[in-house]
C-alpha positions in Angstrom: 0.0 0.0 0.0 2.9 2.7 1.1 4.4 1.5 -2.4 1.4 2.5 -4.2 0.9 5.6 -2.5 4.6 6.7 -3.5 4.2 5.9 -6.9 1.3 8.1 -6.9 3.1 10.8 -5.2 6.2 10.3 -7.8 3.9 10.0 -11.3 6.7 10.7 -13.7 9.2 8.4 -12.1 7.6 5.0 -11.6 3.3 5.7 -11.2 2.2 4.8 -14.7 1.5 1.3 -13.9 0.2 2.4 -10.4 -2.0 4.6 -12.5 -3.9 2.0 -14.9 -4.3 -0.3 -12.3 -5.9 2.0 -9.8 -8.0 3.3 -12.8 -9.2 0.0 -13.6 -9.6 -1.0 -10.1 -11.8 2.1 -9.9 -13.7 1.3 -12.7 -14.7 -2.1 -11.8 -15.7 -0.5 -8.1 -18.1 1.9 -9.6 -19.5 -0.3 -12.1 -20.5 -2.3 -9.4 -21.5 0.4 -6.7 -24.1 2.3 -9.1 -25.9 -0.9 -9.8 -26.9 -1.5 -6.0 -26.4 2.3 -4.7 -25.7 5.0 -6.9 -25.3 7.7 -4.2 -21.6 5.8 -3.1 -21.3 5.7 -6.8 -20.8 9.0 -7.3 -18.7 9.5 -3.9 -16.6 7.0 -5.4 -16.3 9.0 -8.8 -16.0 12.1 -6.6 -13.3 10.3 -4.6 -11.0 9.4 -7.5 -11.3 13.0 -8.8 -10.0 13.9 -5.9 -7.4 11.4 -5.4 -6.1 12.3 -9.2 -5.6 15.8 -8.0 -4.3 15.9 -4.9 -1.8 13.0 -5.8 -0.1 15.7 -8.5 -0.4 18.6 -6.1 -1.2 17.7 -2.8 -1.8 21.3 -1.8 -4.3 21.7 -4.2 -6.0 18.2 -2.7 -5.6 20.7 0.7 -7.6 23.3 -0.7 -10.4 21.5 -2.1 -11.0 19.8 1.3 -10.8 23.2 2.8 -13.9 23.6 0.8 -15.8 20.6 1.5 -15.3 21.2 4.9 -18.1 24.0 5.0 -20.7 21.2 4.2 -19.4 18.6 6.3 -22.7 18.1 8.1 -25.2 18.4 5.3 -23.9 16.0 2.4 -23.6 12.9 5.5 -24.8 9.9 3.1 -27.3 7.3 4.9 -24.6 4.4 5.0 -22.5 5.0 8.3 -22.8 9.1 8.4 -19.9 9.1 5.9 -19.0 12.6 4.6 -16.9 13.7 1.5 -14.7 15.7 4.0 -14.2 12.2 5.8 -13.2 10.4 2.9 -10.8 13.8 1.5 -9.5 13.7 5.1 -8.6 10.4 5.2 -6.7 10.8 1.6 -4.8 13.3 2.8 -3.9 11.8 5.9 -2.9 8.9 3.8 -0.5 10.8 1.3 0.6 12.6 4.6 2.1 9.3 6.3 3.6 8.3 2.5 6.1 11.5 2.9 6.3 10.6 7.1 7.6 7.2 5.9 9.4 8.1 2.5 12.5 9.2 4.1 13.9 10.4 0.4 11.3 13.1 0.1 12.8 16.0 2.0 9.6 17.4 3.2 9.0 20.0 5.7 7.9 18.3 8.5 6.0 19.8 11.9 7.9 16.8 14.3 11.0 17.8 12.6 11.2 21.8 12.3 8.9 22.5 15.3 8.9 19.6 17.9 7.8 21.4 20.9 4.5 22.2 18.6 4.1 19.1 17.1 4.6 17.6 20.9 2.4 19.9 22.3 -0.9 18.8 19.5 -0.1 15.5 19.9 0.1 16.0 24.0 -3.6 17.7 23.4 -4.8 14.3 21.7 -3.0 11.7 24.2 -4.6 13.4 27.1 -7.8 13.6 25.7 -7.4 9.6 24.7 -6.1 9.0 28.7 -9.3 11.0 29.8 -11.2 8.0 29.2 -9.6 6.3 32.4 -11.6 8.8 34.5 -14.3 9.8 32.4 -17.9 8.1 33.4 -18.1 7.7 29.7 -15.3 6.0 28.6 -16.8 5.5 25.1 -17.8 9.3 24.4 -14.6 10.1 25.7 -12.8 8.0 23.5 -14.9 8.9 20.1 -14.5 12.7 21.0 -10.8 12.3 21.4 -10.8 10.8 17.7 -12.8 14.0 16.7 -10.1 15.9 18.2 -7.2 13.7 16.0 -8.8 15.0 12.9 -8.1 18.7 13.5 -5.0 17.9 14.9 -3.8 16.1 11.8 -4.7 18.8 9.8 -2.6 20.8 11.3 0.4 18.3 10.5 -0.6 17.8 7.1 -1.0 21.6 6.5 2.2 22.6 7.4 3.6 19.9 5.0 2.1 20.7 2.5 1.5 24.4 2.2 4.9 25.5 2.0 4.2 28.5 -1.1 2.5 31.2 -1.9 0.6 29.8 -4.4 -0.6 27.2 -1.8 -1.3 30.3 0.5 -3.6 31.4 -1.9 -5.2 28.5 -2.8 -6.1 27.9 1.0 -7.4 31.2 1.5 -9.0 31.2 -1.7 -10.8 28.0 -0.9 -11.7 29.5 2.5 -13.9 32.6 0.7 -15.2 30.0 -1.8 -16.2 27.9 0.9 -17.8 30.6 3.1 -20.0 32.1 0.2 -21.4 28.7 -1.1 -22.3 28.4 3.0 -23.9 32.3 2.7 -26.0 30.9 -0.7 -26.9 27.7 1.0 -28.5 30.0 3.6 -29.7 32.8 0.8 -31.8 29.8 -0.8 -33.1 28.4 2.2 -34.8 31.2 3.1 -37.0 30.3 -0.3 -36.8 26.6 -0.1 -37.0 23.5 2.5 -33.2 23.6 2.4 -31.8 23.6 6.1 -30.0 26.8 5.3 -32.5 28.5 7.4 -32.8 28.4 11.7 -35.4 30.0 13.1 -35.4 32.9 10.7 -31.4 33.7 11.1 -29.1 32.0 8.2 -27.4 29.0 9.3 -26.3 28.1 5.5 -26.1 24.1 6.5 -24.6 24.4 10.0 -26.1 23.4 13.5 -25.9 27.2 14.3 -26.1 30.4 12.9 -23.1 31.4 15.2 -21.0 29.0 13.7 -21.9 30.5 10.2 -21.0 34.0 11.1 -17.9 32.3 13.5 -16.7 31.6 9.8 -18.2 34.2 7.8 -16.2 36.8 9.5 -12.9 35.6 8.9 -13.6 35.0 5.1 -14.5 38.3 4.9 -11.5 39.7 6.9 -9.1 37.5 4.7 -10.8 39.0 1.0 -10.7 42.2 2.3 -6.6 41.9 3.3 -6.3 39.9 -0.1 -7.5 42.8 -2.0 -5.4 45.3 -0.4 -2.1 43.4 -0.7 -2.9 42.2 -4.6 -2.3 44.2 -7.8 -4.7 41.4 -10.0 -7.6 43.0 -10.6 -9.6 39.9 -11.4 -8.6 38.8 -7.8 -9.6 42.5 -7.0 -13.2 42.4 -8.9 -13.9 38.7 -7.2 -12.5 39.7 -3.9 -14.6 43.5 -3.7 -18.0 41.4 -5.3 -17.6 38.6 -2.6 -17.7 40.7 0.8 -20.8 42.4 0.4 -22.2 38.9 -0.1 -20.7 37.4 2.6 -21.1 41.0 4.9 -25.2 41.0 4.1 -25.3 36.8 4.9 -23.1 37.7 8.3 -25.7 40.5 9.5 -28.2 37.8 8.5 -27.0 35.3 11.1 -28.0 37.7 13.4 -25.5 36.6 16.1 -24.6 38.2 19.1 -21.3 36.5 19.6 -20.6 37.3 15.6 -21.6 40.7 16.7 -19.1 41.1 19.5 -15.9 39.3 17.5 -16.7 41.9 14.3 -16.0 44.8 17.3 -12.8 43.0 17.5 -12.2 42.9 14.3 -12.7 46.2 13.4 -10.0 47.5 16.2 -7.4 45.3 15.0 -7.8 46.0 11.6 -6.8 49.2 12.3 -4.4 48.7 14.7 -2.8 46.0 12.9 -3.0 46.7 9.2 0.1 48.1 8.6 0.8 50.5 5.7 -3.1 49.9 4.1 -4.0 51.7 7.9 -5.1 54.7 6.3 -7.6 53.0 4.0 -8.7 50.4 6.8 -9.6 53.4 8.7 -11.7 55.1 6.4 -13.5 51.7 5.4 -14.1 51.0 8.9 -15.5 54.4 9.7 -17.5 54.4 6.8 -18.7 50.8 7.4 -19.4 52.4 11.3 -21.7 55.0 9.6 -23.7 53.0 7.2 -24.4 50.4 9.7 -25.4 53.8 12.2 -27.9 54.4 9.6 -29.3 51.5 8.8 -30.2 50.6 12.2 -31.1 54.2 13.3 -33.3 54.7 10.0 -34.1 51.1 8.6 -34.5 48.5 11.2 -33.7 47.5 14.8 -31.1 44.8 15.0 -32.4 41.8 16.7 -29.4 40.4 18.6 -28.3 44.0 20.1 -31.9 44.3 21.2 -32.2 40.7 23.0 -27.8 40.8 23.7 -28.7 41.8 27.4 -31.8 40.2 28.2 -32.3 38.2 30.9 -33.9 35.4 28.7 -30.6 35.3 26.2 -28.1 35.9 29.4 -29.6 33.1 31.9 -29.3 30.5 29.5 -25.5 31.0 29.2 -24.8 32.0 33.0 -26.5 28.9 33.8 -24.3 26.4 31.6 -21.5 28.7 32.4 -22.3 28.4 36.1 -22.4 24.0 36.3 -18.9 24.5 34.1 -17.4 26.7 36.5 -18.2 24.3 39.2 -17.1 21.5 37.3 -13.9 22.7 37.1 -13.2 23.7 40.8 -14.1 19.8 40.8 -12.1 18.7 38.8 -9.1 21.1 38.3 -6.7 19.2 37.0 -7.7 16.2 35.2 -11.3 17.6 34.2 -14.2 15.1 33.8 -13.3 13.3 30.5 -13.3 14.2 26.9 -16.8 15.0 25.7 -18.2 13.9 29.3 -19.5 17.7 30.1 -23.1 16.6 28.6 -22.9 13.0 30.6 -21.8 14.7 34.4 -24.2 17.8 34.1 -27.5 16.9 34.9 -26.4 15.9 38.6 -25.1 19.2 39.0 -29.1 20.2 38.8 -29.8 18.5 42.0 -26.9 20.9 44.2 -27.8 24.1 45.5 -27.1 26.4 42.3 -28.8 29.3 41.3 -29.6 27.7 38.0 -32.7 29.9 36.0 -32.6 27.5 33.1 -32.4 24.0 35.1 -34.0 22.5 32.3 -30.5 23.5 29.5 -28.8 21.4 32.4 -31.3 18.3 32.4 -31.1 18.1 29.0 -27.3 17.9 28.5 -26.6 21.3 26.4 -22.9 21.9 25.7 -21.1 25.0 27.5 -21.4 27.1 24.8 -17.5 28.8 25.4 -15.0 26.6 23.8 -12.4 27.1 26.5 -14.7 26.7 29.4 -15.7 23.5 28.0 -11.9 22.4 27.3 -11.1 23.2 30.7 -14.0 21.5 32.5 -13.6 18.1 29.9 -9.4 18.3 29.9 -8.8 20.3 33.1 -6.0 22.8 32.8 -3.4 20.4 31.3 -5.7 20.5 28.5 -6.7 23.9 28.4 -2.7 25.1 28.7 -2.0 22.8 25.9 -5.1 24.0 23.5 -4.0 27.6 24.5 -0.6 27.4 23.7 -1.2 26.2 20.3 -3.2 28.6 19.8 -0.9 31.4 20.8 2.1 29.7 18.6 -0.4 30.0 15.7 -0.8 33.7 16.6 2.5 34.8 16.8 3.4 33.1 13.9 0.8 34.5 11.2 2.1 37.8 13.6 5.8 37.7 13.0 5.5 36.2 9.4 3.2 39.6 8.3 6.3 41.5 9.5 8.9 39.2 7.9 6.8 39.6 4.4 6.9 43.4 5.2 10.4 43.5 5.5 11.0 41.9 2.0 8.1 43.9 0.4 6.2 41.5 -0.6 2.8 43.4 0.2 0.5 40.4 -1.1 1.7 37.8 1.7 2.2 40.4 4.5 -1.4 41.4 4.2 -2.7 37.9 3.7 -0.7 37.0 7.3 -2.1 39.9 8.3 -6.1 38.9 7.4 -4.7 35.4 8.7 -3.8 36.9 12.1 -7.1 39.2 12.5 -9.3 36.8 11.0 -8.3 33.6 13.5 -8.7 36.7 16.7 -11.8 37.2 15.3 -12.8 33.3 15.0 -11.4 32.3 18.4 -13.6 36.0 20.4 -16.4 34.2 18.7 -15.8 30.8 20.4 -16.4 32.3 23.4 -19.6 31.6 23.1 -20.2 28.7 21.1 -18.2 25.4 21.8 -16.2 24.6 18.6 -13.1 22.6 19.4 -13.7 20.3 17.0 -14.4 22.5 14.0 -11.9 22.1 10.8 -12.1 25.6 9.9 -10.3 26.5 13.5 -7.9 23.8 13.0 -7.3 25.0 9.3 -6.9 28.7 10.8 -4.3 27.6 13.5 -2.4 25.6 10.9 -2.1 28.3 8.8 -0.4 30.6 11.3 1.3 27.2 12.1 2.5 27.0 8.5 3.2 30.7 7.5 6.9 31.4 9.4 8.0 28.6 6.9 6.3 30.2 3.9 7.8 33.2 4.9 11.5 31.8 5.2 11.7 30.2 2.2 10.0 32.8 -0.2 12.8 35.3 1.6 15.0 32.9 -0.8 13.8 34.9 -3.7 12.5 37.7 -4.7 8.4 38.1 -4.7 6.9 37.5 -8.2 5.7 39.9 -10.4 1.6 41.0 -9.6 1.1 39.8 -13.1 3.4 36.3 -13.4 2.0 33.2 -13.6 1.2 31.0 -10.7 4.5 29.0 -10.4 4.4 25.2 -10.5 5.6 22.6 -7.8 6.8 19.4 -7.6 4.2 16.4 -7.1 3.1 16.2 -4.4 3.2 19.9 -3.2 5.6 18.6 0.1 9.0 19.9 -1.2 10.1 23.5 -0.6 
């Protein structure tokens, strides 16, 4: 199987026979598959498409998962809850252990160029797998730990991969592209029985509408730093057409916590937008007027109106509350991976002030990522999800710098949307609980990932805003 997988990695040199006997193996499989179910027929064909491309470019296999990823929970086929992000996943995690075990391919690798953060994410995951020893659910703990792996390895199979600019590009790309085919799932909802709809607020396919806008808003931070740093004015026209889109589906969400991390946003992107300051501000303050009037003039916004409420605050200081006292219960260790949901309907028999006892009977998650990390992993696992978190800061931090240094304005303001965009993200997990979620992982990888971008494109010289995109090896792994 590794053999295989090489030669597919390595098409000019020895894949042409790998080649024609996966194709026919492929064949035979389909045939077969869209006699009996034709649904995993096409997965199939939609597998070997991506298989073909991400075999010649792996970076490009990178980005289109990046884009499947947005739709992860509404294309789950009937057979086993299988997804086409699972299956891309497990591809890449495939052709990700071919360059691991190749030794000849001199890949950049996270366990080799930064141990201490490739100790530290694999740390996160071996704790999470031990919390099963204490955990009343062994079995939930053990499943949610696997959860866990996957955003983990995509953070080792990101920074192997994306190495270039062109693959910095792609990702980012494949980021906006993914966010507004979530906005449009969620436009045509609102005229259709498509799930793209909750309650009235878009949700464009996810479980929540604030984990749309939790995503939303960094698409539209990294377009807006794309178009700044970029002299293509096709990327310009795509990039200017795309934010109103994905600005007008993010109001739509209507959520609070989207609310709050835009503040965020906004301060950074002035604080931290370098030499395109002057323009930042004057969109910013112009964006701060025409919202003034539309909400003065036009209509009330809903979630500034109900933000403070007693109905919208009790249901969080409640969850908030049995989390706080599951962690001065378990400071150390925490109750288990995923064991939150199991352990906190007995805390509704203790004498809490609990408005909303009923959240608690019912098993509702935290709803603040790092509240629930600590009360599940305790604060080993809360230092360890923190500190990958900061090293993904400071890198898309220092590598915006680096590019500025060089002049190579495109990168340095894609670090820079990379940098504000993952803030933004990560203020909106305050109030949601979204460990799990790929496009977090993807966002921390990236920042991960970009200190090595930036070290070997100070090798040469930037290219020229019009030159072609520049070709890689197979596989996209070598510098």
């Amino acid at each position: 199987m590794t053999a295989v997988a090489t030669s597919l990695l390595r098409p000019r040199a020895h894949g042409r026979i790998g080649w024609v006997c996966l194709v026919v193996l492929a064949a035979v499989v389909i045939g077969v598959a869209a006699s009996t179910a034709p649904a995993l027929a096409f997965g199939a064909i939609g597998g070997v498409a991506f298989l073909v491309i991400t075999s010649r470019e792996v970076a490009s296999g990178v980005a289109l998962f990046t884009v499947l990823m947005f739709f992860d929970r509404t294309t789950a086929l009937q057979s086993g809850g299988v997804t086409p992000v699972k299956a891309a996943g497990a591809i890449l995690t495939l052709l990700w252990l071919v360059v691991v075990i190749d030794r000849r391919r001199r890949a950049p690798l996270l366990t080799a160029e930064r141990p201490l953060v490739a100790a530290a994410a694999a740390a996160l995951v071996a704790w999470a797998l031990l919390s099963s020893l204490w955990a009343q659910d062994a079995a939930h703990a053990i499943s949610t730990a696997f959860r866990l792996a996957q955003g983990v390895v995509l953070l080792f199979v990101v920074y192997t991969f994306v190495t270039r600019r062109s693959h910095v590009r792609a990702i980012v790309l494949a980021f906006i592209g993914g966010a507004l085919f979530a906005a449009f799932v969620g436009i045509l909802g609102k005229y259709s029985a498509n799930a793209g709809v909750n309650d009235g607020r878009l949700s464009g396919g996810f479980d929540d509408p604030n984990e749309l806008a939790a995503v939303l808003l960094p698409a539209i931070v990294f377009a807006v730093a794309w178009a700044a740093g970029t002299r293509r004015r096709v990327a310009r026209v795509f990039l200017a057409a795309s934010v109103p889109i994905m600005g007008i589906s993010f109001l739509r969400t209507d959520s609070q916590a989207g609310l709050v991390a835009l503040g965020v946003v906004l301060v950074l992107g002035v604080a931290f937008s370098g030499g395109a300051r002057r323009h930042v501000t004057v969109g910013v303050a112009f964006f701060l007027l025409a919202a003034t009037f539309y909400y003065t003039f036009v209509t009330q916004p809903v979630a500034l109106q109900t933000i403070t409420s007693d109905d919208n605050t009790s249901n969080r200081k409640t969850l908030w509350s049995v989390a706080g006292q599951m962690v001065e219960d378990h400071p150390v260790a925490g109750v288990g991976a995923g064991n939150f949901v199991v352990l906190e309907s007995s805390y509704a028999l203790e004498d809490m002030n609990l408005k909303r006892a009923d959240l608690v009977v019912e098993g509702e998650i935290v709803h603040n990522t790092y509240l629930e990390v600590f009360a599940e992993l305790g604060a080993a696992g809360l230092a360890l999800f923190l500190g990958l978190i900061a090293v993904s800061l400071r890198g898309s931090f220092r590598s915006a710098r680096a590019f500025a240094r060089t002049g190579d304005r495109e990168l340095e303001m894609l670090s820079r949307g990379v940098f504000i965009g993952t803030v933004g993200m990560l203020v909106a997990y305050v109030f949601a609980t979204n460990i799990y979620e790929k496009q977090l992982w993807l966002l921390i990888a990236l920042g991960v990932a970009l200190p090595s971008v930036a070290r070997l494109a100070s090798a040469a010289p930037a290219p020229p805003p019009t030159g072609r995109r520049r070709g890689g090896s197979a596989g996209g792994g070598s510098p």
